[in-house]
Steps between C-alpha positions, in 0.01 A plus 500: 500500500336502850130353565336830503652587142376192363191507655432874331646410196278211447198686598581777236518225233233276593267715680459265821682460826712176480595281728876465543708129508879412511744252457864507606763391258751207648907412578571154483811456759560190373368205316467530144382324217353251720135587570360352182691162656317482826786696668582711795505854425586811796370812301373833667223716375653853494448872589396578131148464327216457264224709576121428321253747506172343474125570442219284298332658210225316425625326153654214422806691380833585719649813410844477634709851501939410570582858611908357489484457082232759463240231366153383477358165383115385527457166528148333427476203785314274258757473260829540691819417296831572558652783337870431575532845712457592857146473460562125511564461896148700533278315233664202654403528838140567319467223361661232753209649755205465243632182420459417866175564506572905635253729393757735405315824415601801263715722656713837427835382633826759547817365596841669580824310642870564655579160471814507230386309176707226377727520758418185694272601741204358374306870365278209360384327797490825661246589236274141468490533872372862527256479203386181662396672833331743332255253267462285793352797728288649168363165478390514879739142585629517838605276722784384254777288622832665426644195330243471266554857413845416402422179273263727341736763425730200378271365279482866340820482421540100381188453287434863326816681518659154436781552743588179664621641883431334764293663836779636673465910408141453515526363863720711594309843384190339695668349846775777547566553853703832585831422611467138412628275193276192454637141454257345243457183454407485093338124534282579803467889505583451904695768604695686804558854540934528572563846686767706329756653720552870524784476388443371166425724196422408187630680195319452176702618181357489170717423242351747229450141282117444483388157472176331339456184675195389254753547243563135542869420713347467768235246391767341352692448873143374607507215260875405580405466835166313407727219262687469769280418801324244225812339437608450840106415565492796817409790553843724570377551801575161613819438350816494659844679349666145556197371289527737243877392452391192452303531228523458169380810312518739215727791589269796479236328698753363765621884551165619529397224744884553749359857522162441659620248697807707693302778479213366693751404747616878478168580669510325749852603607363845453257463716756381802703772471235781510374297807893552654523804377797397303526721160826410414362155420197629330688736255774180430133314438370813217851472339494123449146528398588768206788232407251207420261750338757634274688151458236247551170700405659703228235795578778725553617759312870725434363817656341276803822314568657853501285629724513259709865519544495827563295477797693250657820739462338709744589435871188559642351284291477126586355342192306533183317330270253548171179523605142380292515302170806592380596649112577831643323706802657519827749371763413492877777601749543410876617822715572606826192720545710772650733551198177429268476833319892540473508102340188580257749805408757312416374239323363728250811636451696230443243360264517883292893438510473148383245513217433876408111402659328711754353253747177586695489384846310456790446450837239256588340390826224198513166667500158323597294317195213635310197644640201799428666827581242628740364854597 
């Protein structure tokens, strides 16, 4: 749905001329499972988004219309409690602001989004992020700074949809740069834009298999890696694979802990080789990193392994990887941009040949972050 269609759509429900927001949804190149342990992350916000329609309406209710399931919730701002829907991201957002001391005020809220639920590309974020500019402008707060933004939208999702991520997909829908990946530092929130060479595509291909992260696996994966760093008394972060060998600890945990730790060295070889241009090295990087998630993370799945191989049987395709939290959703492939469309083509079918599933794919290209959609 374009701006202009949401903008008239709202205005024939509501009665009022909204104000428009939106909020891209993310990759993540490389450099998972390893925010929540003060990691190094190189995601991309992406060509697809969230779009909020916004205008106050002088309650102390938000009515919130989801034109993608045909729904409507009203949620009363003095008595906000999760509901265990998609309301949840909204009322969160709510309440971490009022609880901030943000006058949020009532509003009539209408949201509509191409970013691909459940299939690791953070529709969530995408949606914390959007709502979030739209409350913040309502309540007449300017002047924000853009990483606040993000730990707001983060605390949305931790303490009322009680989803344990860490900041990266928030960051990344709020600091996208167009033709950039960022390298995030988790601990310190520093980070550098990394220029993506033309001739680079990225090929996201959604499994079919929908995942629930708050389901609990990968909470689970959160406290692995949390007995571990306490055991070895570091942070991940700071410990070394030759450490890690070293040490004597409980098998799940020790898993859980080797992953972080080469994968946070994954980044930064990442990094190098977009900097040289070298994509060869970067697609031998994704495959490795799908290995330790699959392996070493266990957040894999059948239908993502398969996937996954079938990418790499492409020749235009120089690696692939799962992509997000893992339990299903989608696997990331590497391509020569020039054979792009063919390689999406074929991936597909070799997926349909291999499991009887119908993949949807997608081109995407890193978009700028989230802003007001202006006249």
């Amino acid at each position: 749905m374009n701006d202009a269609d949401l903008s008239a759509r709202f205005t024939e429900r509501f009665g009022a001329t909204p104000r428009l927001f939106r909020a891209p949804g993310r990759i993540n190149i490389i450099g998972e499972h390893v925010d929540y342990c003060d990691g190094l992350v190189l995601p991309a916000a992406i060509d697809r988004w969230c779009s909020v329609a916004a205008a106050a309406n002088g309650s102390d209710m938000l009515r919130v219309t989801a034109i993608d399931v045909d729904a409507e919730v009203t949620l009363d701002l003095g008595a906000l409690t999760p509901r265990k829907d998609w309301s949840d991201y909204v009322a969160g957002v709510a309440q971490v602001l009022r609880r901030d001391g943000i006058a949020v005020p009532g509003a009539d809220l209408m949201v509509t989004s191409d970013v691909p639920i459940g299939a690791g590309v953070s529709s969530s974020a995408a949606l914390e992020v959007a709502v979030l500019l739209a409350l913040l402008a309502l309540a007449g707060v300017r002047d924000v700074p853009r990483v606040q933004m993000a730990r707001w939208a983060q605390a949305a999702e931790n303490d009322f949809v009680g989803m344990p991520c860490g900041i990266m997909d928030q960051f990344a829908s709020v600091h996208g740069l167009a033709g950039h990946a960022l390298r995030l530092d988790c601990r310190t929130l520093d980070f550098t834009p990394v220029a993506l060479p033309d001739k680079a595509a990225f090929v996201l291909v959604d499994s079919m298999q929908r995942h629930a992260l708050v389901d609990g696996g990968y909470a689970e994966r959160r406290a692995d890696c949390e007995a571990a760093a306490a055991a070895l008394g570091a942070s991940l972060r700071d410990v070394t694979l030759a450490q890690l060998a070293g040490a004597v600890l409980p098998e799940r945990p020790a898993k859980r802990a080797r992953h972080v730790v080469s994968e946070i060295a994954r980044v930064n070889a990442a990094v190098a080789a977009l900097a040289a241009g070298d994509l060869r090295t970067l697609g031998a990087l994704l495959d490795a990193s799908h290995a330790s998630l699959s392996v070493d993370m266990a957040v894999s799945t059948l239908a993502l392994d398969t996937l996954a191989a079938c990418a790499r049987a492409v020749p235009s395709v120089y690696g692939a990887r799962m992509m997000g939290g893992g339990f299903g959703g989608s696997v990331l492939a590497l391509v020569d941009a020039k054979q792009a469309s063919s390689a999406q083509n074929a991936i597909v079918a070799a997926y349909a040949a291999a499991t009887g599933v119908k993949a949807n794919a997608m081109l995407v290209r890193a978009g700028d972050g989230a802003g007001e959609v202006l006249p």
